[in-house]
PyMOL CGO cylinders between C-alpha atoms (Angstrom):
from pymol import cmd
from pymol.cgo import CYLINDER

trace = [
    CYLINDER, 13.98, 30.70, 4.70, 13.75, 30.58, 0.89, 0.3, 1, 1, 1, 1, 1, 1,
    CYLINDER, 13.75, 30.58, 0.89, 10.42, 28.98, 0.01, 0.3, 1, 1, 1, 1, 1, 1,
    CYLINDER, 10.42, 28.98, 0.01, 10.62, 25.00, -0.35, 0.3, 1, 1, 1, 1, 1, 1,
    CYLINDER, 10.62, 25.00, -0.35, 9.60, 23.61, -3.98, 0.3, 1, 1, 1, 1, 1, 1,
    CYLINDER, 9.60, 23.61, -3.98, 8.06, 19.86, -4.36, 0.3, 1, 1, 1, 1, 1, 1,
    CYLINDER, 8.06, 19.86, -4.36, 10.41, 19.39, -7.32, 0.3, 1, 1, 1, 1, 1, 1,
    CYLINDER, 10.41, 19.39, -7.32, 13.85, 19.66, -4.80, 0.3, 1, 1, 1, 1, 1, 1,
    CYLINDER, 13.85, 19.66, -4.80, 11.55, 16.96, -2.65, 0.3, 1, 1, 1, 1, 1, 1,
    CYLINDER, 11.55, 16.96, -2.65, 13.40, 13.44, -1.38, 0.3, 1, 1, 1, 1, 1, 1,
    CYLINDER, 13.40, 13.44, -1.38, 10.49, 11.68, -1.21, 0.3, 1, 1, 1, 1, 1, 1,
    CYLINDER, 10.49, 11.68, -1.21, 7.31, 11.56, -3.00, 0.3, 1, 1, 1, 1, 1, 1,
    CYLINDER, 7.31, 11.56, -3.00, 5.33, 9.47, -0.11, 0.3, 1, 1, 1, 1, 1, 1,
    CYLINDER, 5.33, 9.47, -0.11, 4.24, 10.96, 2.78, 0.3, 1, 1, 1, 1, 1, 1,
    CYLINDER, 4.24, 10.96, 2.78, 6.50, 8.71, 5.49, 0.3, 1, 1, 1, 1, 1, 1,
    CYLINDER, 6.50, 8.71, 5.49, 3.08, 8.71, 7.76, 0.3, 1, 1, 1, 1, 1, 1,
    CYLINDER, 3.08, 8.71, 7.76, 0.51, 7.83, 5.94, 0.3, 1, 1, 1, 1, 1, 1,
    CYLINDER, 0.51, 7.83, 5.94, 1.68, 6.54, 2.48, 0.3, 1, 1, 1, 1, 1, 1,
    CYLINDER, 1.68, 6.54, 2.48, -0.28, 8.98, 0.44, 0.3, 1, 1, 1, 1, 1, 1,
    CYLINDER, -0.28, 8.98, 0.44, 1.15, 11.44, -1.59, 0.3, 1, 1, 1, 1, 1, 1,
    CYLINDER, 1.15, 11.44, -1.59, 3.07, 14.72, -0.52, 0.3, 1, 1, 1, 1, 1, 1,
    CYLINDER, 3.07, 14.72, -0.52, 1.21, 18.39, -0.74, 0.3, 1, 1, 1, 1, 1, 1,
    CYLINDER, 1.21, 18.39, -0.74, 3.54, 21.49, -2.07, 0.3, 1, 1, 1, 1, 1, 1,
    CYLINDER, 3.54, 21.49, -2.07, 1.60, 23.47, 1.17, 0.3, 1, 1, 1, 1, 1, 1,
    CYLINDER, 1.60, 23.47, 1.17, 3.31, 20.34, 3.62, 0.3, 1, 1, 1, 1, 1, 1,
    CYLINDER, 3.31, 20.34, 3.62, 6.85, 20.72, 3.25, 0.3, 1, 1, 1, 1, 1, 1,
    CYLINDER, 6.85, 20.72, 3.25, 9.85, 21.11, 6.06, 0.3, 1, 1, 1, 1, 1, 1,
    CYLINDER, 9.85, 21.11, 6.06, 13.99, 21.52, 5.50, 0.3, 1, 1, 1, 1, 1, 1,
    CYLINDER, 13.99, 21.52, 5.50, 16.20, 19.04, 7.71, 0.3, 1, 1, 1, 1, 1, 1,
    CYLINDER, 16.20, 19.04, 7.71, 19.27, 18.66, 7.37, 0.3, 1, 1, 1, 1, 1, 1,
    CYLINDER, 19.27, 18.66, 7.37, 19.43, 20.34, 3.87, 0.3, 1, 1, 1, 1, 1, 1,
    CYLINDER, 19.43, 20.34, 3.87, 16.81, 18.78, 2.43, 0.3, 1, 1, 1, 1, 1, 1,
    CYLINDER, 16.81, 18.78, 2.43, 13.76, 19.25, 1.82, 0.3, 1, 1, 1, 1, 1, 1,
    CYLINDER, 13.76, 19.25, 1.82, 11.01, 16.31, 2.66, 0.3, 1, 1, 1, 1, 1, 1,
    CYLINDER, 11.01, 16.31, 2.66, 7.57, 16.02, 2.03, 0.3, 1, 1, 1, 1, 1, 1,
    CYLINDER, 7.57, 16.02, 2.03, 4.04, 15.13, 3.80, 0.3, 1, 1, 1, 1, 1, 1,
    CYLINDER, 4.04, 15.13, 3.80, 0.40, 14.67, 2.33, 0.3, 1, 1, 1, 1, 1, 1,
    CYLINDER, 0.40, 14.67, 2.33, -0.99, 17.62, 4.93, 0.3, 1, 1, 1, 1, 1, 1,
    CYLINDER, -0.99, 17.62, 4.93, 0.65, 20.33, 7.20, 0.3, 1, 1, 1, 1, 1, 1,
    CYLINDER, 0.65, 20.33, 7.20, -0.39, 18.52, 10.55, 0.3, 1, 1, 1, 1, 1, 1,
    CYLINDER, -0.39, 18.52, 10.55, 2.35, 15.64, 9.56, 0.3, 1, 1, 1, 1, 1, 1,
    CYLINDER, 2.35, 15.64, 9.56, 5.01, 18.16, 8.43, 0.3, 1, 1, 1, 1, 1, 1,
    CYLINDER, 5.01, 18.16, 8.43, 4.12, 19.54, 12.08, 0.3, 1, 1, 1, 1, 1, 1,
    CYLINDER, 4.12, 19.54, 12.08, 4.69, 16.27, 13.89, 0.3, 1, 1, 1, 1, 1, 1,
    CYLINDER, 4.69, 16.27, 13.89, 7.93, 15.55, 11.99, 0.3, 1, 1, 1, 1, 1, 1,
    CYLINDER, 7.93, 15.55, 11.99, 9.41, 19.29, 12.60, 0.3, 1, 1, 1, 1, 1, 1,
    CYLINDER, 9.41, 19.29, 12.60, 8.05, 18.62, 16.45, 0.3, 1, 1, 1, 1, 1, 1,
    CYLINDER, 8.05, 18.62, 16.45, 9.62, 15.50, 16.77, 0.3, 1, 1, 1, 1, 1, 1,
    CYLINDER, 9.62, 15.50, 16.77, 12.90, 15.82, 15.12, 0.3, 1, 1, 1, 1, 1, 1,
    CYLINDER, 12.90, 15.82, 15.12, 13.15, 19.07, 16.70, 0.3, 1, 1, 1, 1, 1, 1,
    CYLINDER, 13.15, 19.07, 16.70, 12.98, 16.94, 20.00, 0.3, 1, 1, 1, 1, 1, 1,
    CYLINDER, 12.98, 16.94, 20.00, 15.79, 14.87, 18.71, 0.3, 1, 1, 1, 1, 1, 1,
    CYLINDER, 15.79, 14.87, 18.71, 18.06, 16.89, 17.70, 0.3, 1, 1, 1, 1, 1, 1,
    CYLINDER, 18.06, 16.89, 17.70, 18.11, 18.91, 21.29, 0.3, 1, 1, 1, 1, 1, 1,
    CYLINDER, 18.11, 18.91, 21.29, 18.45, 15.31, 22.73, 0.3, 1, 1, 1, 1, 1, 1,
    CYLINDER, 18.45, 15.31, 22.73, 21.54, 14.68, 20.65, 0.3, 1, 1, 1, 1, 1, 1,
    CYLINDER, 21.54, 14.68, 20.65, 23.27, 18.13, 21.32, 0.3, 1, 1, 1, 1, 1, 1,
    CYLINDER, 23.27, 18.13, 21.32, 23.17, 17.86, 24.80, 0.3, 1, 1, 1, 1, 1, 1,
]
cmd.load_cgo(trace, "trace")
């Protein structure tokens, strides 16, 4: 994976906790690249949508 830049970032807020997003706490879904104020929320998010998405596909 090509590394993910905060300029091609959808949002500017981290969704969780409102502050705002870190260069080092970025993910890709869907295309697109999205944002979080530390690594353990980008972790949740990939965890969760991850979960999802298997969830959906089956």
């Amino acid at each position: 994976m090509a590394e993910l830049n905060l300029d091609d970032c959808v949002n500017d807020i981290c969704p969780w906790s409102g502050d705002p997003v870190e260069a080092d706490s970025l993910t890709e879904y869907k295309g697109k690249v999205v944002g979080f104020c530390n690594t353990g929320g980008r972790d949740k998010f990939e965890k969760a949508t991850a979960m999802f998405d298997a969830a959906i596909q089956d």
